[in-house]
C-alpha positions in Angstrom: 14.8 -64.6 72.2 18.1 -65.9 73.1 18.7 -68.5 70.2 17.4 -65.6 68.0 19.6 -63.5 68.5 22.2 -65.8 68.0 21.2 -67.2 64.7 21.1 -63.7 63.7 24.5 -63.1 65.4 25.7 -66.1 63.3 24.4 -65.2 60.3 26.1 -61.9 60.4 29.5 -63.2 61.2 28.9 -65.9 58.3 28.3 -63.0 55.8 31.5 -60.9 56.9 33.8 -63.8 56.9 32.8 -64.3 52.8 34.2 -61.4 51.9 37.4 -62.3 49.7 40.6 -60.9 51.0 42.1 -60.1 47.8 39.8 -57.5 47.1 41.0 -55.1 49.4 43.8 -53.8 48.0 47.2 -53.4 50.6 49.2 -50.3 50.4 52.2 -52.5 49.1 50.2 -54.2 46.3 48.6 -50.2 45.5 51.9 -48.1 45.7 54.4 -50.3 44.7 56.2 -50.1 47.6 56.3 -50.8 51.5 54.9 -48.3 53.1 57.9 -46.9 55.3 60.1 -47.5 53.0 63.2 -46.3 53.0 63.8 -42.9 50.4 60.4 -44.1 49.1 57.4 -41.5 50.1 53.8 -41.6 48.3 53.0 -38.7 46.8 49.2 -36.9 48.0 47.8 -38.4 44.3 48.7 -41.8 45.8 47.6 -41.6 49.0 43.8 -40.6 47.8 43.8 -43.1 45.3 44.8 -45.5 46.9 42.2 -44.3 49.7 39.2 -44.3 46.7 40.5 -47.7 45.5 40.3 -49.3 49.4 36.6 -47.3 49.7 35.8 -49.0 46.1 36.8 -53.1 47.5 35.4 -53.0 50.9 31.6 -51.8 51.7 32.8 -50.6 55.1 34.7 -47.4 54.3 33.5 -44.6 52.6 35.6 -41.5 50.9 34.4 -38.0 51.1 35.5 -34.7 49.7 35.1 -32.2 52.9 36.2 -29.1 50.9 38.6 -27.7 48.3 42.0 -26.1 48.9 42.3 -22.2 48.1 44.0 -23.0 45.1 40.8 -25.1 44.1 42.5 -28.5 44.1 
């Protein structure tokens, strides 16, 4: 039981470790800019897409709409 749970353990540390770091994106390469920044602040548009973009790359993260504002935005 022991040596199968480390083959599996393996296995799944094997399959994380192939996933390309380039594809998920950092805020720098997304905005434009560092991300504290001085007299640079991303805008709400920016900080979702660049949230949908990162849920896009990496199979781990996940981007949900909860609700609407009152002004249906």
């Amino acid at each position: 039981m022991r040596v199968q749970c480390t083959a599996v353990l393996a296995a799944i540390g094997a399959a994380a470790t192939t996933l390309p770091a380039q594809a998920v994106p950092t805020p720098a390469s997304y905005l434009g800019f560092e991300v504290g920044a001085d007299r640079r602040l991303a805008g709400w548009p920016q900080i979702v897409g660049y949230f949908g973009r990162l849920a896009a790359a990496s199979p781990s993260r996940k981007l949900d709409t909860l609700d609407t504002t009152p002004l249906v935005r």
